[in-house]
C-alpha positions in Angstrom: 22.2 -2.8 -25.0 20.8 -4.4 -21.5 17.7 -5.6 -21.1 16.0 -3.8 -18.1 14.8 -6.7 -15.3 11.2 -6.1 -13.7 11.3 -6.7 -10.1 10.9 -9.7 -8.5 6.8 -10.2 -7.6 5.5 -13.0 -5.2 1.9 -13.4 -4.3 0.8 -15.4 -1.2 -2.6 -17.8 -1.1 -4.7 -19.4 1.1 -6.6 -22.2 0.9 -9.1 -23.8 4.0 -11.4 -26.0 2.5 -13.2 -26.2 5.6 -13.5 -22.0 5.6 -12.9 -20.5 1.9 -15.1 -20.9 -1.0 -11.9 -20.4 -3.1 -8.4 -19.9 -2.5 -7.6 -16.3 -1.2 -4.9 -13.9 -1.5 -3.5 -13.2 1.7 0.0 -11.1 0.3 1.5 -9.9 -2.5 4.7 -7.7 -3.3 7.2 -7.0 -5.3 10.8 -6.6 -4.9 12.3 -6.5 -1.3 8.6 -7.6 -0.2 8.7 -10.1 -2.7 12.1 -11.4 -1.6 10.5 -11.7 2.1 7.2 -12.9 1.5 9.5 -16.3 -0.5 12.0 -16.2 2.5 9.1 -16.8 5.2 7.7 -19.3 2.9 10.6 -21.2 2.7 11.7 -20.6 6.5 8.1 -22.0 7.4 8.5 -25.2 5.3 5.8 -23.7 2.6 6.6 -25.1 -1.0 7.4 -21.9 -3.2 6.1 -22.4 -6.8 7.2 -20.4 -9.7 5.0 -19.0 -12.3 5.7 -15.2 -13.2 2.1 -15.3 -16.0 0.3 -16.2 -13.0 1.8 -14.1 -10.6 1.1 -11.3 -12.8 -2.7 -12.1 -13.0 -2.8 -12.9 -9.2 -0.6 -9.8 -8.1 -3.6 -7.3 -9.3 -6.7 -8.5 -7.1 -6.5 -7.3 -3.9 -5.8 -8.6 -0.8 -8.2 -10.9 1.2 -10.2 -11.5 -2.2 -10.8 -14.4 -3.9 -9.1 -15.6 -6.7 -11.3 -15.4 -10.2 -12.5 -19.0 -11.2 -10.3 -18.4 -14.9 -7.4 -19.2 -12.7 -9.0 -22.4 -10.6 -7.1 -24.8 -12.9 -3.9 -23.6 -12.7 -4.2 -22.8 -9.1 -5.3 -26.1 -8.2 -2.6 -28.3 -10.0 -0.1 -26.1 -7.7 -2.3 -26.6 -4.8 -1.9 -30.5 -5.6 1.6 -29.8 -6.0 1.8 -28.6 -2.6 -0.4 -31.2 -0.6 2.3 -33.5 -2.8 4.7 -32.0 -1.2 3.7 -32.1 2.5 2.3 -35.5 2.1 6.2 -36.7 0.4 7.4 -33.9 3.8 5.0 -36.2 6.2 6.3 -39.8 5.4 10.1 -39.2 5.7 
């Protein structure tokens, strides 16, 4: 018997300190707009980061909304992650 695969989901966020009282989500989608929402990530030099429990949760607020403060921990160690990332990017 085969397991049936969900599509693949990918949910986009924004963060401006400067302008956003929390990070917002600015897309979300699943399948074929899943697969192109990682692709422009990825061709734009944005680090992907993979967590399919909280891209569940995030997938069902809508767009442009902030995200809940339950999620502010998990979202902010992958924000870290990221500035990380560009900081790493930055100083080759």
């Amino acid at each position: 018997m085969s397991e049936k695969k969900s599509p693949l989901k990918a949910v986009a966020l924004r963060y401006d300190q400067k302008q956003d009282d929390a990070p917002k989500i600015i897309g979300k989608g699943r399948g074929l707009v899943a697969e192109k929402i990682i692709a422009l990530a990825e061709e734009q030099g944005i680090p992907v980061h993979k967590d399919s429990d909280l891209v569940e949760i995030l997938s069902r607020l809508n767009l442009n909304q902030d995200i809940p403060e339950e999620t502010y921990l998990v979202v902010s160690e992958i924000l870290a992650f990221i500035y990380r990332t560009n900081e790493n990017y930055k100083n080759r």
